[in-house]
C-alpha positions in Angstrom: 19.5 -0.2 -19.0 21.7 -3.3 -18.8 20.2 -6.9 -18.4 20.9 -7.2 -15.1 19.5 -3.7 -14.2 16.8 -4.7 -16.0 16.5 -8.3 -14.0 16.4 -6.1 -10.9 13.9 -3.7 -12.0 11.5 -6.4 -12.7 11.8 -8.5 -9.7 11.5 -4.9 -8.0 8.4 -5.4 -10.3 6.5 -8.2 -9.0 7.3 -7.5 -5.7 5.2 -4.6 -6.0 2.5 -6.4 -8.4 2.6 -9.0 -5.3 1.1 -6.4 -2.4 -2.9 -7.1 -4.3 -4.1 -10.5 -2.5 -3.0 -9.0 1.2 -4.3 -5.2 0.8 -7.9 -6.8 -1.0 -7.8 -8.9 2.3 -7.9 -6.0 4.8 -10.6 -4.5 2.9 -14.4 -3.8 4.8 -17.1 -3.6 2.4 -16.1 -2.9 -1.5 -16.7 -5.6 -3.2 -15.5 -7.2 -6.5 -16.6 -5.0 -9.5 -16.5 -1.5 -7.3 -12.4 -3.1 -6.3 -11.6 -3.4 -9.8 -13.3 0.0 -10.6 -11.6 2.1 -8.1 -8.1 0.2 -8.6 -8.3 0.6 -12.5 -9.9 4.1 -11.7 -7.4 4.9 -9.1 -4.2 3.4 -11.5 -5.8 5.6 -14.5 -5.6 8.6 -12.5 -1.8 8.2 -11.3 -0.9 7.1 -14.9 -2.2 10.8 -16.5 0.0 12.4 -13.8 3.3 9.9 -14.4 3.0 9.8 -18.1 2.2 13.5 -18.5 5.6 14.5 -16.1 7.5 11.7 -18.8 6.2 13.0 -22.1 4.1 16.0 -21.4 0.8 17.2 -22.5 1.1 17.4 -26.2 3.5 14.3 -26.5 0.9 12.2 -24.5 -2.3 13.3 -26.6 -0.3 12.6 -30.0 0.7 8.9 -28.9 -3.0 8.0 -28.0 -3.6 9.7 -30.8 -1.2 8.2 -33.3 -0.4 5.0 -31.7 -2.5 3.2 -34.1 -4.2 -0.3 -33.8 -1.0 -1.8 -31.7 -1.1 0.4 -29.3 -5.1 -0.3 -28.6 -4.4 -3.3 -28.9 -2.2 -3.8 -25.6 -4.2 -1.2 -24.3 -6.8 -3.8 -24.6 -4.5 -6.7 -23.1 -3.7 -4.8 -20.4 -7.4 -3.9 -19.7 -8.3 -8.0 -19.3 -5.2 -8.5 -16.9 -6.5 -5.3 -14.7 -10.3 -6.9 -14.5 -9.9 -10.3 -14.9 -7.0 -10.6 -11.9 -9.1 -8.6 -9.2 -12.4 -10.2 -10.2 -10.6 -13.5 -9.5 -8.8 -12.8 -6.3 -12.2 -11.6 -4.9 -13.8 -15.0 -5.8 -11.4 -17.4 -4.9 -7.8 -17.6 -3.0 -4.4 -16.0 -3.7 -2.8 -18.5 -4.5 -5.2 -20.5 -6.8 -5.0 -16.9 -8.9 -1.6 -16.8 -8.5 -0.4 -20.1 -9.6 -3.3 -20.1 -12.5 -1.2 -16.6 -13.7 1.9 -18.6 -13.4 1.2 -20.8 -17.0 2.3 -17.4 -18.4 5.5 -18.7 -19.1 4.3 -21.1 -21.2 2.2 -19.4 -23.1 4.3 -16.4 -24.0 7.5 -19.0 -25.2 4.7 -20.2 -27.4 3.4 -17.4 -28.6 6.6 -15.6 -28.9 7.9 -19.0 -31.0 4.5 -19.1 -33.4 3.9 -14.9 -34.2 8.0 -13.7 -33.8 10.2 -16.8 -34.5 11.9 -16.7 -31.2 14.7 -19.8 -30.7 14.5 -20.3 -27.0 17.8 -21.2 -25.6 17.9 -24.8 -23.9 18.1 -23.6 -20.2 14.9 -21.6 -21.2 13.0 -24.3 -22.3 14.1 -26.7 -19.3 13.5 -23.2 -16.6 9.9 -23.6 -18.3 9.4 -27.1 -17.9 10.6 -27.1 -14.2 8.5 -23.7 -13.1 5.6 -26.0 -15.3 6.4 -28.9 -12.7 6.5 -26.6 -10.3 2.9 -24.9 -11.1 1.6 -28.1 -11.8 2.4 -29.5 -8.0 0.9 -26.5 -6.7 -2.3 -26.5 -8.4 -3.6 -30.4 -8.5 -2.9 -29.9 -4.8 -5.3 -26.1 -4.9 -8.4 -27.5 -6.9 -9.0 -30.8 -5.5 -12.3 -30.9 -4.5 -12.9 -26.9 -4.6 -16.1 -25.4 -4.2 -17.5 -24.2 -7.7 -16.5 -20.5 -6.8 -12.9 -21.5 -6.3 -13.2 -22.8 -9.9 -15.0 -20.4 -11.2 -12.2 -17.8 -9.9 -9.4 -20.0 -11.5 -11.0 -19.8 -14.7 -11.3 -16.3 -14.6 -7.7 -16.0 -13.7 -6.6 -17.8 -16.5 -7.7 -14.8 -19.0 -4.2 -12.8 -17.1 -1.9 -15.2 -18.5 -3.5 -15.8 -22.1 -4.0 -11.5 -22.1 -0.1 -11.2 -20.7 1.5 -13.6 -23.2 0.0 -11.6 -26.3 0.9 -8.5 -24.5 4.4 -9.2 -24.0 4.6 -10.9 -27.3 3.5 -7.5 -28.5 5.8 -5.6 -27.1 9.0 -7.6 -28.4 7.4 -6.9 -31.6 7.0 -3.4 -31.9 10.7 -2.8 -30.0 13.0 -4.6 -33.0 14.2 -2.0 -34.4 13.5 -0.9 -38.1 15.3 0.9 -40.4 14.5 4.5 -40.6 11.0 3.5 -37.8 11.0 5.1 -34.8 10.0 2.4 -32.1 6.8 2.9 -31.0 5.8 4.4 -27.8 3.9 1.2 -25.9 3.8 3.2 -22.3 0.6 4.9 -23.0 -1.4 1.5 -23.5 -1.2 0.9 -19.8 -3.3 3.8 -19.1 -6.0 3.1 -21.9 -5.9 -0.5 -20.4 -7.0 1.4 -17.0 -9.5 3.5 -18.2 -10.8 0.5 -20.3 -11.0 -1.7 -17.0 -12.7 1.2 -15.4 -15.2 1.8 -17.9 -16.6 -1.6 -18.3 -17.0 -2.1 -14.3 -18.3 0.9 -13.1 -21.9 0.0 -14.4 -21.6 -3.3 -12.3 -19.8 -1.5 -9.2 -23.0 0.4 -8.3 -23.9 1.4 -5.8 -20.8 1.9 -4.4 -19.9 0.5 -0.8 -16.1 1.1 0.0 -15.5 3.0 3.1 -12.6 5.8 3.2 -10.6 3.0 4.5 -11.0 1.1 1.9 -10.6 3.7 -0.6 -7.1 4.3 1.0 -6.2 0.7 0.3 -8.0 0.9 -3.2 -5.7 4.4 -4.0 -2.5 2.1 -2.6 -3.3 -0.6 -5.3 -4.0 1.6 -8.1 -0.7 3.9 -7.5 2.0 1.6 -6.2 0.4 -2.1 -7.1 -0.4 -1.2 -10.4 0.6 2.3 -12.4 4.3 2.2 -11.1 5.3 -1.5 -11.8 3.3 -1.6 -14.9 5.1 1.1 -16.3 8.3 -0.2 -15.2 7.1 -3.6 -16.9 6.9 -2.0 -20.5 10.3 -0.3 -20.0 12.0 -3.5 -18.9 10.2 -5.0 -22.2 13.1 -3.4 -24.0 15.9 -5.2 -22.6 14.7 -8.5 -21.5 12.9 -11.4 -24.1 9.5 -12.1 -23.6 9.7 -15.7 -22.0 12.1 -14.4 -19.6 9.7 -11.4 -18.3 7.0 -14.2 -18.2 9.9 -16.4 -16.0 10.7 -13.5 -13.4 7.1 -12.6 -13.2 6.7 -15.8 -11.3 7.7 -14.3 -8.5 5.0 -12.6 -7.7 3.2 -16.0 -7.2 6.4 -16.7 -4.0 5.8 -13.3 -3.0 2.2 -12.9 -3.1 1.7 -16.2 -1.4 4.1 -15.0 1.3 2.1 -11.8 1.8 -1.4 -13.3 2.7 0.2 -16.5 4.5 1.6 -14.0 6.8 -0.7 -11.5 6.5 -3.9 -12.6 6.2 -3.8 -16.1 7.3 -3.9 -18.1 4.7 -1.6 -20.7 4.9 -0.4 -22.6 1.8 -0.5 -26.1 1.9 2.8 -28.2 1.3 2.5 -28.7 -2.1 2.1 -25.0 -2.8 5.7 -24.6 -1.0 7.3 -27.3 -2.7 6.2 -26.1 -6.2 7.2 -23.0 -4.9 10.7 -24.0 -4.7 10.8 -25.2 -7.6 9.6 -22.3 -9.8 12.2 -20.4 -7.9 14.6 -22.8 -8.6 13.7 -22.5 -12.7 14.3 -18.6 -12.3 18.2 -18.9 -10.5 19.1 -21.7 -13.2 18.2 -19.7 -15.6 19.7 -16.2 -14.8 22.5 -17.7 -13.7 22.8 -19.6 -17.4 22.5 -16.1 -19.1 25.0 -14.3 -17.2 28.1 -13.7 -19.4 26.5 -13.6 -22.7 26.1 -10.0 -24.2 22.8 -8.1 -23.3 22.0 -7.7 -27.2 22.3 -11.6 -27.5 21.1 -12.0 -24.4 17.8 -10.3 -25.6 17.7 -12.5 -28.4 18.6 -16.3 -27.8 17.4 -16.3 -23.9 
């Protein structure tokens, strides 16, 4: 995959991640534990079927089995984005989850600078800083005088970026290659990350409430919201640097915000759209910088 398939993949990415505010909007009765159960449940189940028509039976088993504490360890990441995100979006708005998911940047050209040595190229640090502006606009304007649910939802948000920057930090750790190392295969930590979301909410999801409706919804989430665009995530993890994942995953805060403004009716206010433009502003500046430079490079300086 070239770095510019790979740019397209992962905006392809979030616009899928982006679908979760509008479809947990048309919802009838499930509420917040049982969505995260039967998302996680639902992305668990699709992920045994995609990862076993990748690798195959006997592959799949021997990389749970073998992937050692690394691979638990995202497994483990990606469980606290899968719960922490749906718990949130049931407890406060879109886009106060959305924009509190959006620090991700930050933290990941942090953590990627502290555990791997990464030297982040100028027009990544200033993309950071102007996305940061942009973030920052959007959510003085969001908390202002919010009812303690609204802030209690933001700070359970805040566990997806903190989770997602050691993730992705993780994952540009175990791809470097090694001499004579095979590089580590990361894809089957998504689905321990489901069944370890589903596992720790299904005691609190009872008695279950969701209607076949909402169970349609619930499978659309767990299939196309979740178990396709993750795995699609950790494949694009080879090809593009961790703070620039982290910078294209801000679109999912433009699209998601899109979705239930038309969708579901809630309209942002004008600081959410003018922080908005800027964070999309930060992502152009900075693709556009990189194009030119060789992917390998690329994968290293951006």
């Amino acid at each position: 995959m070239t770095h510019r398939q790979a740019v397209l993949v992962m905006v392809a990415v979030t616009l899928m991640w982006s679908i979760a505010g509008i479809v947990t909007r048309h919802l009838e009765h499930a509420h917040s534990f049982e969505i995260t159960f039967w998302r996680s449940l639902f992305n668990a189940m699709a992920l045994l079927a995609l990862l076993t028509a990748l690798r195959g039976p006997h592959a799949l088993a021997r990389s749970l089995r073998e992937g050692g504490r690394l691979l638990w360890l995202s497994g483990a990441c990606w469980s606290v984005m899968f719960t922490a995100f749906m718990l949130a979006i049931t407890l406060t708005t879109v886009a106060n989850v959305l924009i509190t998911m959006s620090i991700a940047p930050l933290l990941t050209a942090l953590a990627a600078r502290v555990a791997l040595g990464h030297r982040l190229r100028p027009h990544t640090w200033a993309a950071i800083v102007v996305a940061g502006i942009g973030i920052g606009w959007m959510y003085a304007s969001e908390v202002r005088g919010a009812a303690p649910r609204h802030v209690l939802g933001t700070v359970v948000a805040l566990a997806v970026p903190i989770a997602g920057a050691v993730n992705w930090t993780l994952m540009q750790h175990v791809s470097r290659p090694r001499p004579g190392a095979p590089v580590p295969d990361m894809l089957p930590a998504v689905l321990v990350g489901a069944l370890l979301s589903a596992a720790a909410t299904l005691p609190l999801a009872l008695p279950f409430a969701a209607t076949v409706a909402d169970l349609r919804w619930l499978g659309l989430l767990g299939v196309v919201q979740l178990a396709i665009p993750c795995l699609l995530a950790v494949r694009v993890a080879q090809v593009l640097s961790a703070a620039e994942i982290s910078l294209l995953a801000l679109l999912e805060v433009v699209f998601g915000v899109a979705w239930v403004w038309f969708g579901a009716g809630e309209a942002p206010p004008p600081a959410v759209l003018g922080g908005g433009a800027l964070v999309l502003g930060a992502l152009a500046a900075n693709e556009l910088a990189a194009l030119g430079r060789p992917s390998e490079l690329r994968s290293r300086m951006s």
